[in-house]
MARTI-582062 format. One record per residue (C-alpha): x, y, z; residue in three letters; residue number from 1. Coordinates in nm, 4 decimals. Example, Ala and Ser with C-alpha at 12.3 -4.5 7.8 and 13.67 -1.06 7.14 Angstrom:
# MARTI-582062
<<1.2300,-0.4500,0.7800>,ALA,1>
<<1.3670,-0.1060,0.7140>,SER,2>
***
This chain:
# MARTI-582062
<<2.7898,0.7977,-2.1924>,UNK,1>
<<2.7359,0.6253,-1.8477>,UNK,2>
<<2.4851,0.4340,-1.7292>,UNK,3>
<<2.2749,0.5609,-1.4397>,UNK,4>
<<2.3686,0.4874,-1.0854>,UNK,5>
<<2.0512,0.3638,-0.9907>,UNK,6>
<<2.1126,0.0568,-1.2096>,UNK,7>
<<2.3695,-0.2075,-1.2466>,UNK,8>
<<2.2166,-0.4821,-1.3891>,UNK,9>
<<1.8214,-0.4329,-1.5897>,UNK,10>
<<1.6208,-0.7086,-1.7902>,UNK,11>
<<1.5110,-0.5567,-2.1453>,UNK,12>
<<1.2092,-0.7664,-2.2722>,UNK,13>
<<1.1413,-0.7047,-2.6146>,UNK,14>
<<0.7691,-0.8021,-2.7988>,UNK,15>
<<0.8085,-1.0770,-3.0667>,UNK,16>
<<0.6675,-0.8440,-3.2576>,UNK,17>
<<0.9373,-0.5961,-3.2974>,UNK,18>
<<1.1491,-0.8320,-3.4525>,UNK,19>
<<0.9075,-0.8703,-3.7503>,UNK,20>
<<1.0040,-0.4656,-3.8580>,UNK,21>
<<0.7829,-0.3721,-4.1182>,UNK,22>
<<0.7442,-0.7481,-4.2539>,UNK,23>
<<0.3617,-0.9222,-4.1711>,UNK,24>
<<0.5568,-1.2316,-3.9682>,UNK,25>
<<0.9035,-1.3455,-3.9026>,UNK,26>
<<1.1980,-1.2396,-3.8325>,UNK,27>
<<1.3624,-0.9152,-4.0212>,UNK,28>
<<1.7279,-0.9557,-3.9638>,UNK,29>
<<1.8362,-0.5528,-4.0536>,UNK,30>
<<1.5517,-0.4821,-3.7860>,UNK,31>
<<1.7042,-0.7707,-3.5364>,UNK,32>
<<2.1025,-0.5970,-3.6273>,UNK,33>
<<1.9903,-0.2588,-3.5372>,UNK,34>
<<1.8092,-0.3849,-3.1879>,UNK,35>
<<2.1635,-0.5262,-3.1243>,UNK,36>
<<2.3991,-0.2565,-3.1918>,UNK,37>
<<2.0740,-0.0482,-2.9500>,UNK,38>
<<2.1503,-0.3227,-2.6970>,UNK,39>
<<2.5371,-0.3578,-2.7686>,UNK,40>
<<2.5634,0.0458,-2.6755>,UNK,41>
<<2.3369,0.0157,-2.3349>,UNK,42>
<<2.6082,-0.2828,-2.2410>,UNK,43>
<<2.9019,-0.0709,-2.3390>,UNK,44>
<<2.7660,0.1787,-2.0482>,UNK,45>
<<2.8835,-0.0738,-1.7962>,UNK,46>
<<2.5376,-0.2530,-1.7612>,UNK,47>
<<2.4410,-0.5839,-1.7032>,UNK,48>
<<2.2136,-0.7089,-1.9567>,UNK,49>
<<1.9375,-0.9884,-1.9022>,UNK,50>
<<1.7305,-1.0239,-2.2423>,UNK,51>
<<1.4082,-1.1847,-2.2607>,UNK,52>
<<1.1931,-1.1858,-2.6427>,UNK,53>
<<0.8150,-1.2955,-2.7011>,UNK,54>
<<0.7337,-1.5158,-2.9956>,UNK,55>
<<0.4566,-1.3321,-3.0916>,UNK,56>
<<0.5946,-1.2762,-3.4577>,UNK,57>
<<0.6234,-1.6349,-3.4708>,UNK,58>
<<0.3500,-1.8274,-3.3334>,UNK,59>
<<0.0894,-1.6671,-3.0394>,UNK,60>
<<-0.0012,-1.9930,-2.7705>,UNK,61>
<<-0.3017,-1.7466,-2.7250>,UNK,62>
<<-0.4170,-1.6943,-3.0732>,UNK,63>
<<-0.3443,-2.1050,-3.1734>,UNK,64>
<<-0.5730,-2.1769,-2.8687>,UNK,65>
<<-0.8629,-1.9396,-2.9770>,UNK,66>
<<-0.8694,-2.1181,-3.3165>,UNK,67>
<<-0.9392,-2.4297,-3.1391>,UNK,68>
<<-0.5911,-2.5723,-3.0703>,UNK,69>
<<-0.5080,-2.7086,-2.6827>,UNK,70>
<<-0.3964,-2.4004,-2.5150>,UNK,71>
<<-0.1033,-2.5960,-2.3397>,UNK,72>
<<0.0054,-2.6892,-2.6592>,UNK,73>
<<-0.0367,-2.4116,-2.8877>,UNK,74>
<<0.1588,-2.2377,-2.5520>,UNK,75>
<<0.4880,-2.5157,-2.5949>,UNK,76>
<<0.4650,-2.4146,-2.9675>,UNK,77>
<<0.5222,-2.0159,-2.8488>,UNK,78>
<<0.7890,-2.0966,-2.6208>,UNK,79>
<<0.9894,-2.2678,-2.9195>,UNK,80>
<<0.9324,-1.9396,-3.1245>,UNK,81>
<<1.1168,-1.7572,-2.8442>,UNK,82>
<<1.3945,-1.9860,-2.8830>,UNK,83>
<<1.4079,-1.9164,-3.2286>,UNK,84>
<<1.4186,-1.5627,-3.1432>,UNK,85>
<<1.6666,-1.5704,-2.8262>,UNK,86>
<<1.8783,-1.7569,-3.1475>,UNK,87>
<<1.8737,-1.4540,-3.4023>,UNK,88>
<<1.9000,-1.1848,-3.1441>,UNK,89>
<<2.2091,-1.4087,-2.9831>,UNK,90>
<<2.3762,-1.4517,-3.3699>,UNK,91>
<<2.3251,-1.0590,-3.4265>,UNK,92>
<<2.4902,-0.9568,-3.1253>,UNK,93>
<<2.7725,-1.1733,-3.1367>,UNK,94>
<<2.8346,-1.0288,-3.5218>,UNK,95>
<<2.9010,-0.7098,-3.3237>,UNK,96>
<<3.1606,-0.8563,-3.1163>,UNK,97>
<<2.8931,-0.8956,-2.7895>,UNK,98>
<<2.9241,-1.2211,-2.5852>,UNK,99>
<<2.6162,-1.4000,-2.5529>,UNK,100>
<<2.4694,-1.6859,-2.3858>,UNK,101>
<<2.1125,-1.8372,-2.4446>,UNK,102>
<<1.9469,-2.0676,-2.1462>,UNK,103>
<<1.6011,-2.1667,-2.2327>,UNK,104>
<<1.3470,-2.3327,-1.9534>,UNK,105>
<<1.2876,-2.6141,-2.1800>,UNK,106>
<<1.5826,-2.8015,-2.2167>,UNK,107>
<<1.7221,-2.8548,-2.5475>,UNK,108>
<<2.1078,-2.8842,-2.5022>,UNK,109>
<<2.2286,-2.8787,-2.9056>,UNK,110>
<<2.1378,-2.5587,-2.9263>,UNK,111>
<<2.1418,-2.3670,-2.5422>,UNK,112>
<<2.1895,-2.4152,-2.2428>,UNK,113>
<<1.9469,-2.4347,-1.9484>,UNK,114>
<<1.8286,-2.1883,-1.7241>,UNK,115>
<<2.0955,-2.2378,-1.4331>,UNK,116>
<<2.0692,-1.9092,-1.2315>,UNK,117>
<<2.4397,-1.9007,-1.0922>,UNK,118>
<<2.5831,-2.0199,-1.3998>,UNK,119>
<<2.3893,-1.7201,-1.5583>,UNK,120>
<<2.4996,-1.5000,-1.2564>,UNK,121>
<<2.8463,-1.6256,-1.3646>,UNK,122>
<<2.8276,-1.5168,-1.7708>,UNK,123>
<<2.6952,-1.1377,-1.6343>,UNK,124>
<<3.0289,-1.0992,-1.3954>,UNK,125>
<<3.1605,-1.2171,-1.7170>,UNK,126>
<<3.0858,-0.9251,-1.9493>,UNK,127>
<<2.8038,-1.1247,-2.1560>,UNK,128>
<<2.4162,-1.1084,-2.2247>,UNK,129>
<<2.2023,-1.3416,-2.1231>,UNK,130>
<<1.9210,-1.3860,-2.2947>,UNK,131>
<<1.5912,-1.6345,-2.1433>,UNK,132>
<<1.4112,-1.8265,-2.4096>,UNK,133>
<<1.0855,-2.0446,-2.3529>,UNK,134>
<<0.9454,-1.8360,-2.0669>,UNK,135>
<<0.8967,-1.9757,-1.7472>,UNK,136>
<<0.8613,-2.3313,-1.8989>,UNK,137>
<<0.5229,-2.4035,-1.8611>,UNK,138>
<<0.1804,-2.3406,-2.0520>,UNK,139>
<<-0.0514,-2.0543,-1.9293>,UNK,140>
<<0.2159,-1.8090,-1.8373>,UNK,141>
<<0.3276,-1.5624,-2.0917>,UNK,142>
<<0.6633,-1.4547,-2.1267>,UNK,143>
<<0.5812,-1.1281,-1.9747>,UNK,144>
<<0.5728,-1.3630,-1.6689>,UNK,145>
<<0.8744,-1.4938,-1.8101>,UNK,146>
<<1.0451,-1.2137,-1.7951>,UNK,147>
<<0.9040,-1.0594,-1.4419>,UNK,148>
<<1.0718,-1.4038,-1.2666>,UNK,149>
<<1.4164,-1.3578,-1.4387>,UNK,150>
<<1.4246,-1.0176,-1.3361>,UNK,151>
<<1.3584,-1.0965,-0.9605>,UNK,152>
<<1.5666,-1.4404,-0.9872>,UNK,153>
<<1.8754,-1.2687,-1.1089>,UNK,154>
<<1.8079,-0.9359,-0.8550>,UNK,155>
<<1.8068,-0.7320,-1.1954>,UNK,156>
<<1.7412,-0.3008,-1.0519>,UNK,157>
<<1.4233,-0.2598,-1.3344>,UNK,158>
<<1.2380,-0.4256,-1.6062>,UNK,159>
<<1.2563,-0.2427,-1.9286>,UNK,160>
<<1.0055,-0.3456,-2.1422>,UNK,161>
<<1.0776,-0.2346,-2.5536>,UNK,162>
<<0.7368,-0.2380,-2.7554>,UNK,163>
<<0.5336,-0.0710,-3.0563>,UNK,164>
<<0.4318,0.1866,-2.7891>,UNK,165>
<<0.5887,0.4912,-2.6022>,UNK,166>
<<0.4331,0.4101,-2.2333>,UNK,167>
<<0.1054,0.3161,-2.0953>,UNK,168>
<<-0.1781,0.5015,-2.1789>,UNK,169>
<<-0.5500,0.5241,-2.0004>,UNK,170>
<<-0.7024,0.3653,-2.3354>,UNK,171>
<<-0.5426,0.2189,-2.6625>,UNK,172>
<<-0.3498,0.5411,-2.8413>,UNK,173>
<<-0.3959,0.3322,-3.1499>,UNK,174>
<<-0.8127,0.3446,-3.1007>,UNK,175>
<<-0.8318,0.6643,-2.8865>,UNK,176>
<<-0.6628,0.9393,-2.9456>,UNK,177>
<<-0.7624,1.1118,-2.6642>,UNK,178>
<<-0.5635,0.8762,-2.4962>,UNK,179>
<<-0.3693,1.0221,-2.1805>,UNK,180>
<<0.0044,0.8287,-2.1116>,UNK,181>
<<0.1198,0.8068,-1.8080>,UNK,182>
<<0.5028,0.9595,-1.6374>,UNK,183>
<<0.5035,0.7373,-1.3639>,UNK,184>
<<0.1842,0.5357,-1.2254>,UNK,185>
<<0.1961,0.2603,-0.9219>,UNK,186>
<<0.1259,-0.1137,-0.9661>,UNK,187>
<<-0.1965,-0.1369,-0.7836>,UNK,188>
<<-0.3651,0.1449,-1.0489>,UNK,189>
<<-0.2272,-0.0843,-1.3572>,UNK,190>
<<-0.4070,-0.3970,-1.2108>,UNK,191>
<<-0.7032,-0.2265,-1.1000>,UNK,192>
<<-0.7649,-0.0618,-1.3915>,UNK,193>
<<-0.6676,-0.3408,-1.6310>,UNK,194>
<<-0.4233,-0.1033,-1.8064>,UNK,195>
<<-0.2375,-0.2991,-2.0838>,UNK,196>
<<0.1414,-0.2885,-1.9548>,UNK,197>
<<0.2388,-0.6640,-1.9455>,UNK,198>
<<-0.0153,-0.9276,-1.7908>,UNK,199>
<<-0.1283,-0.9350,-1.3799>,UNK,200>
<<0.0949,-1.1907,-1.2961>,UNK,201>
<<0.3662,-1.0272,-1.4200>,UNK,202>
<<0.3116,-0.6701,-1.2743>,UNK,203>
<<0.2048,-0.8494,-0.9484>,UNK,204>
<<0.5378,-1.0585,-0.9176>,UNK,205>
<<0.7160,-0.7255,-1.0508>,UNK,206>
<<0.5175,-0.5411,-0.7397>,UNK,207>
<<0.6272,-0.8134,-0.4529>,UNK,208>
<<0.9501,-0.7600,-0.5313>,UNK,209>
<<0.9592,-0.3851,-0.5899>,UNK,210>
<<1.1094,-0.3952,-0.9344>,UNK,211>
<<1.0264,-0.0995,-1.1341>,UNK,212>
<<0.9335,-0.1349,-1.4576>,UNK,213>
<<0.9944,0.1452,-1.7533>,UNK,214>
<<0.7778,0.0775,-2.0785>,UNK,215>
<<0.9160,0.2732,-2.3915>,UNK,216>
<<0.8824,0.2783,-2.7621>,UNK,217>
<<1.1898,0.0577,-2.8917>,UNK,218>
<<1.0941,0.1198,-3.2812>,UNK,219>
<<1.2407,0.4441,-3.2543>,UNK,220>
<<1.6009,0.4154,-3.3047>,UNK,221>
<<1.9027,0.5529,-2.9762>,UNK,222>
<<1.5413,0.5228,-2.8055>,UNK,223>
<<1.7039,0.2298,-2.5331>,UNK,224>
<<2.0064,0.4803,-2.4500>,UNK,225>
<<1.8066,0.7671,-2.3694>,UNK,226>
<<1.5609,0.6214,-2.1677>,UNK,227>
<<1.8372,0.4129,-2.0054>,UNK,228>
<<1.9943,0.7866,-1.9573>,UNK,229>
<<1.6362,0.9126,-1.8045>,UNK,230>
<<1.5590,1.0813,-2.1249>,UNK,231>
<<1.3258,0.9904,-2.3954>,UNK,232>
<<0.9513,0.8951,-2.3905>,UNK,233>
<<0.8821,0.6273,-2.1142>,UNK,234>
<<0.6224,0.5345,-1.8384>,UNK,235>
<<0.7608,0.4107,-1.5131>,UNK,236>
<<0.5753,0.1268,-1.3384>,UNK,237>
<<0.6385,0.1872,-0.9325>,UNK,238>
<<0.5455,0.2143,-0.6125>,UNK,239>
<<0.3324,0.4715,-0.4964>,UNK,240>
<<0.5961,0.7423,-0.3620>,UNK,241>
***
């Protein structure tokens, strides 16, 4: 299998939540082995691969805040559960022979490294995966946001966001089923209409610099290859044609 033409180097953000597999919280490392031999066979197409995981099975900065914690803080405390994260995805990749780096935005050097764009530019010419941890390093941005800047900082060709869900719908398929998803839809509907693809900051910086992004169900196992292939249930994110 090769990879498509149309891309040479994609960022794959993954939900916290994915990593929990059927436990209520945590990490399930079978679940977090099998997203790394998905992400191992993607790479082995000749892709560049930028990774960036939520903390969401962890710790929520939105959820400690609504219970009456500091929102800046409870949002530091989320950023450290995506370096716990960026840590188990980075050990079960490298179990499968995959070279992997880790730069987080808050600096903590006795366990990554920093987020130094050419020296990531550097490890992707290099045959390894980068993966972002602690979002953009600063409260009030989620690491959807996270995620839309690394893909514009390191010029990735699409955003390919892996979640509980097989594309964006008109209304929650989980509430609705009624619900109508989407093949392709443009930016400016998502943000008018609200529609629940990754937050407005994030599909506004993914719109300024015309990155598309693809939203697919990455529960279902071989589900990265084939939409990586064009196959497979997904929902691209673009401009209007």
């Amino acid at each position: 299998m090769t990879s498509p033409a149309k891309f040479k180097r994609i960022l794959l953000k993954l939900s916290g939540e994915v990593l929990m597999g059927n436990q209520q919280f945590g990490i399930d490392t079978d679940f977090v082995a099998a997203l790394a031999a998905e992400v191992k066979a993607a790479k082995e197409t000749g892709l560049e691969i930028c990774l960036v995981i939520g903390g969401g099975n962890i710790f929520r900065g939105m959820a400690g805040a609504a219970k009456g914690m500091d929102r800046a803080q409870a949002d530091y405390m989320g950023m450290l559960a995506t370096v716990m994260n960026a840590l188990a995805m980075q050990s079960a990749l490298e179990k499968l022979g995959v070279d992997t780096r880790v730069q987080s935005a808050v600096q903590m050097d006795q366990v990554c490294e920093p987020v130094i764009r050419r020296r990531a530019e550097r490890h992707l010419a290099k045959g390894r995966v980068v993966i972002f941890a602690a979002g953009v390093g600063a409260p009030y941005f989620t690491t959807d946001s996270g995620a839309a800047l690394r893909a514009a900082e390191m010029q990735c060709d699409a955003l390919f966001k892996g979640t509980s869900v097989d594309g964006v719908y008109n209304a929650d398929p989980k509430k609705d089923p009624a619900a109508k998803r989407f093949d392709t839809i443009d930016y400016d509907t998502v943000l008018a209409q609200n529609l629940k693809v990754m937050d407005a900051s994030a599909v506004a910086l993914c719109r300024d610099n015309n990155i598309p992004i693809v939203v697919f169900s990455i529960r279902e196992q071989g589900n990265l290859a084939r939409v990586l292939a064009g196959e497979g249930t997904q929902t691209t994110v673009r401009k209007e044609a």
